[in-house]
C-alpha positions as CSV (number, residue, x, y, z in Angstrom):
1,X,0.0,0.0,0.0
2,X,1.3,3.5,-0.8
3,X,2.3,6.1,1.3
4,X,2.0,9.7,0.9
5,X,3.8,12.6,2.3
6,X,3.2,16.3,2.3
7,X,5.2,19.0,3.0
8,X,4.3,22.6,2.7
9,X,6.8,25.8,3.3
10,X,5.1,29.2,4.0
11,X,7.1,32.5,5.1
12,X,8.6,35.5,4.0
13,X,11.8,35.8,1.6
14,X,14.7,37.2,3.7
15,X,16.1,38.6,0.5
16,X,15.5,39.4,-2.9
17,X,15.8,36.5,-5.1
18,X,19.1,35.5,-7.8
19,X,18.3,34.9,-10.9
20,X,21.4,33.0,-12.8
21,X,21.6,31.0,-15.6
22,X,23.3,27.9,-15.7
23,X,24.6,25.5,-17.9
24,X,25.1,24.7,-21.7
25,X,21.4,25.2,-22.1
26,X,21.6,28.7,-20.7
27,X,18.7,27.2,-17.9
28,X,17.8,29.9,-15.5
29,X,17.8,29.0,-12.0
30,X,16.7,31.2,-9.5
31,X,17.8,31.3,-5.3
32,X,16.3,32.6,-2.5
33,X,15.7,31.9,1.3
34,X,12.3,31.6,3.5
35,X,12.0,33.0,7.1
36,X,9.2,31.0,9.0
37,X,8.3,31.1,12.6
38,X,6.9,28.4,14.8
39,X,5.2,29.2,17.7
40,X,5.1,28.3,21.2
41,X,4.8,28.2,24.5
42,X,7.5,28.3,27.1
43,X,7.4,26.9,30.8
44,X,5.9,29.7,31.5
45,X,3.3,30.3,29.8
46,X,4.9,33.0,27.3
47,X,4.7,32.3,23.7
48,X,8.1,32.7,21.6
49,X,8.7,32.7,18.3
50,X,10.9,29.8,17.0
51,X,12.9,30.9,13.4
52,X,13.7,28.4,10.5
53,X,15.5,29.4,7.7
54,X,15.3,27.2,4.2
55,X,17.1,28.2,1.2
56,X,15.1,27.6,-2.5
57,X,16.5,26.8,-5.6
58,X,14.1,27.2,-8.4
59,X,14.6,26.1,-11.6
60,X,13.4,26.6,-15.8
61,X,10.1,28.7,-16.2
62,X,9.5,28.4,-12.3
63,X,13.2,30.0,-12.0
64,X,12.6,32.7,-14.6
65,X,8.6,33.6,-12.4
66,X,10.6,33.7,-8.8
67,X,13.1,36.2,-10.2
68,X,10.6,38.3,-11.9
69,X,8.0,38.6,-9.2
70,X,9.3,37.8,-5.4
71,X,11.2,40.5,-3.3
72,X,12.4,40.3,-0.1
73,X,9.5,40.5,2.4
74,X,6.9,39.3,0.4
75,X,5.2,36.2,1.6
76,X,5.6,32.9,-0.3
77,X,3.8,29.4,-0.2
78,X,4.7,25.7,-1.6
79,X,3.4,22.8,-1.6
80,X,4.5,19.0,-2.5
81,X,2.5,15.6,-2.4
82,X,5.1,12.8,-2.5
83,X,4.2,9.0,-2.9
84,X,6.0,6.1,-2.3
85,X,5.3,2.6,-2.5
């Protein structure tokens, strides 16, 4: 029976993305790195704000619409369904 596995990243770029292209194919690859908090409570009582920070690399026609339309502080959102058997 399959498995499936979700993962979804949400949070604001940390700074404006870099576009580059790569390769003999000229591909355009675009990098970029997500702030995004967890929240919780401490012992006592007070809630904190927990950072992670995951770098993006984006590649093709995905690459080329990262690099034209995010900018740092703008809010981004992906998600992946992943199966295995």
């Amino acid at each position: 029976m399959p498995s499936f596995n979700r993962v979804i990243v949400m949070g604001n770029l940390t700074r404006d993305p870099d576009v580059r292209e790569v390769g003999m194919n000229a591909v355009k690859v675009c990098r970029f790195s997500v702030a995004m908090n967890e929240r919780r409570k401490d012992r006592n009582g007070n809630v904190i704000d927990i950072p992670t920070f995951v770098d993006v690399d984006a590649g093709d026609k995905r690459g080329e619409l990262c690099g034209q339309y995010l900018k740092k502080g703008r809010s981004w959102a992906w998600a992946l369904l992943c199966s295995s058997s």
